[in-house]
N, C-alpha and C positions, 0 to 999 in steps of 0.2 A: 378280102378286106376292102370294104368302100371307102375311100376317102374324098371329099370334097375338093371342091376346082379352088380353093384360098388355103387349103393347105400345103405345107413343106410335102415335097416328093421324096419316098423312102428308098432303096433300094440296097438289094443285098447283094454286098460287093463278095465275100468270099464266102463258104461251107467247110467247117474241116471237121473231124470226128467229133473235137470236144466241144469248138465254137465256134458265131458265125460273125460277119461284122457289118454291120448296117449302115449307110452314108444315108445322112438326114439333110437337105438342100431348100430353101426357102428363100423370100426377096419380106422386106421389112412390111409389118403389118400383118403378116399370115400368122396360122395359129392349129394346132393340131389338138383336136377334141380330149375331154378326157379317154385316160387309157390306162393300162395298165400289163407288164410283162411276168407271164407264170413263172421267171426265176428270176434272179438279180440281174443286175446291168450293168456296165458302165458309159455313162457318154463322155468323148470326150470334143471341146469345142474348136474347130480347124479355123474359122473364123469368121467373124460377126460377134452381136451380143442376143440373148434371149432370155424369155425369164423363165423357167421354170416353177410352175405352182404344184405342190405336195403337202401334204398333212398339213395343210393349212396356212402356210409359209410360201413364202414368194422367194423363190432364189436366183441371182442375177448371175446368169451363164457370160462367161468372156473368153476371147481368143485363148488359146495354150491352157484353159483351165479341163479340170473333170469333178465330176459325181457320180456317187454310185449311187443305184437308184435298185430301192428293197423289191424283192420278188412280192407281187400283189399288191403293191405300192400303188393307189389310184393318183394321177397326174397329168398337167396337159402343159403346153410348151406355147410362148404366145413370141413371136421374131419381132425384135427390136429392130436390127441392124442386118442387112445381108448374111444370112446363117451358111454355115458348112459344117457338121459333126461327123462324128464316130460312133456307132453305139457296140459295144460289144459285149455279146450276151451266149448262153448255153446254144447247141445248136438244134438242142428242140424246145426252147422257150417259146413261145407264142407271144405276140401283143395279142389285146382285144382290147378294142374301144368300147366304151361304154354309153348305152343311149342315153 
């Protein structure tokens, strides 16, 4: 999975049978392309602010909040404020970005 030098760095902190959980870390300004995950998600935000764009809607992510975000759901993430999340998702879901 390519991702560019101004995007948030992803990294998968655990694996267990049923899921896994992904820490999303970025600095304000960065922005992670469209994408989209083969099964549902949750993020949840550890803190900073970011907005989240889906189905057309702009959704303004903040400290201690979550959303669950639909499986094949196309969406991209643009950092507002110093980012840290959670994502937790199936542990055979795939992201793919979309060119």
């Amino acid at each position: 999975m390519a991702m560019i030098e101004s995007a948030p760095q992803m990294v998968i902190l655990d694996i267990g049978k049923s899921f896994k959980v992904l820490q999303i870390t970025g600095s304000e300004g960065m922005s992670m392309p469209p994408h989209l995950s083969t099964k549902e998600a949750v993020i949840t935000i550890l803190r900073g602010t970011a907005t989240l764009s889906m189905s057309g809607n702009n959704h303004s992510l903040k400290e201690h909040e979550s959303m669950i975000i639909p499986a094949g759901e196309k969406h991209s993430l643009q950092i507002n404020q110093d980012f840290q999340a959670h994502v937790i998702m199936e542990s055979d879901s795939q992201i793919k970005f979309i060119d």
